[in-house]
C-alpha positions in Angstrom: -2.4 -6.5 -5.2 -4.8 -9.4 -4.5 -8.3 -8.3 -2.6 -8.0 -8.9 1.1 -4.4 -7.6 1.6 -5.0 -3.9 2.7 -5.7 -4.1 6.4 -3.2 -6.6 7.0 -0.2 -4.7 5.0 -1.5 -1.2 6.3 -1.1 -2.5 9.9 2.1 -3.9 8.8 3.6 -0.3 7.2 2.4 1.5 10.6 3.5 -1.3 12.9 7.4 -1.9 11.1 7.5 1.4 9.4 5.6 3.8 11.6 4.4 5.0 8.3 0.6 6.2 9.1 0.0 8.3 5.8 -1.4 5.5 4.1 -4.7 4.3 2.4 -6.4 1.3 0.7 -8.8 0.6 -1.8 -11.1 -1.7 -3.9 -10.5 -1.6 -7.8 -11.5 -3.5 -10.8 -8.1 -5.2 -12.6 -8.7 -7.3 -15.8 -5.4 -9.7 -17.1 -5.3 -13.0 -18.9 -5.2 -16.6 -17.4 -3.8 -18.6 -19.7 -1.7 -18.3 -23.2 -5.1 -18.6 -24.8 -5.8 -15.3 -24.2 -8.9 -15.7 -22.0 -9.4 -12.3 -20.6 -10.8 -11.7 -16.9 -11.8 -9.3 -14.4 -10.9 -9.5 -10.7 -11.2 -7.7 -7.4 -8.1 -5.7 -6.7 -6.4 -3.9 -3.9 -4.7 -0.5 -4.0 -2.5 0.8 -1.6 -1.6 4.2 -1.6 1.2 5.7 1.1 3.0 9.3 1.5 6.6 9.3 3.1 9.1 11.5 3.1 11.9 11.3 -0.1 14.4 9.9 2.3 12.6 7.0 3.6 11.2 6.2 0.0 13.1 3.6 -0.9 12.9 1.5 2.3 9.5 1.9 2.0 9.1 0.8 -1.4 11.4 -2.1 -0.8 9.1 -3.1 2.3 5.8 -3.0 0.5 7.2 -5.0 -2.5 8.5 -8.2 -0.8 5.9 -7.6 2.1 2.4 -7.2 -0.5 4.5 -10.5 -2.2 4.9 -8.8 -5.4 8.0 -10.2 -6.1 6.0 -13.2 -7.0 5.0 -13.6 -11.2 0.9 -12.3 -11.6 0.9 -10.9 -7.9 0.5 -6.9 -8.9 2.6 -4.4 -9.2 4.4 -1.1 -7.2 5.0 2.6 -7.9 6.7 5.3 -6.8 6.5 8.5 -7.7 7.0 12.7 -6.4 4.0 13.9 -4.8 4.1 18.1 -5.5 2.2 18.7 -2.4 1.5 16.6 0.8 1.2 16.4 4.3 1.9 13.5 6.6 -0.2 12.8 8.9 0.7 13.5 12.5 -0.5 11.1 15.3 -2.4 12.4 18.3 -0.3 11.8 21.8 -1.8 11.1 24.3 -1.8 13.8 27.0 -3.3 11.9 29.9 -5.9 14.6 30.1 -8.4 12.7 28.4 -10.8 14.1 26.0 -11.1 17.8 25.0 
């Protein structure tokens, strides 16, 4: 997706989703501007999230109207089987403070 998304939509995934196994990055993407061909490079966003098999598709649906994807040049979504992978498991709070 677009630079400058990440935060926002990672926020977003925990917030609506309560997914928290999630990650963004900075890449390079190159594509062409006009019919002319003109070739380009531009600052991209990755976002990378692990959920369960069940909630997949909710997820995927989320991310791909939310990120605006369904919009013409705006980037593009994938799913696929991760072989191994653990969630990540929020700390609660135990009122105790720090340990």
């Amino acid at each position: 997706m677009p630079a400058g998304h990440g935060t926002e939509l990672l926020e977003a995934l925990r917030r609506e989703t309560g997914v928290i196994s999630a990650c963004a990055h900075h890449a390079r993407g190159i594509g062409t501007k006009n019919l002319r061909h003109h070739i380009f490079s531009d600052e991209k966003q990755i976002l990378t999230a692990l959920v369960d098999a069940e909630r997949a598709d909710d997820v995927f649906h989320f991310l791909y109207y939310r990120a605006g994807l369904d919009a013409p040049h705006a980037g593009m979504i994938m799913m696929g089987h991760a072989f191994r992978g653990a969630g990540v498991v929020p700390l609660r709070d135990t009122g105790g403070g720090a340990t």
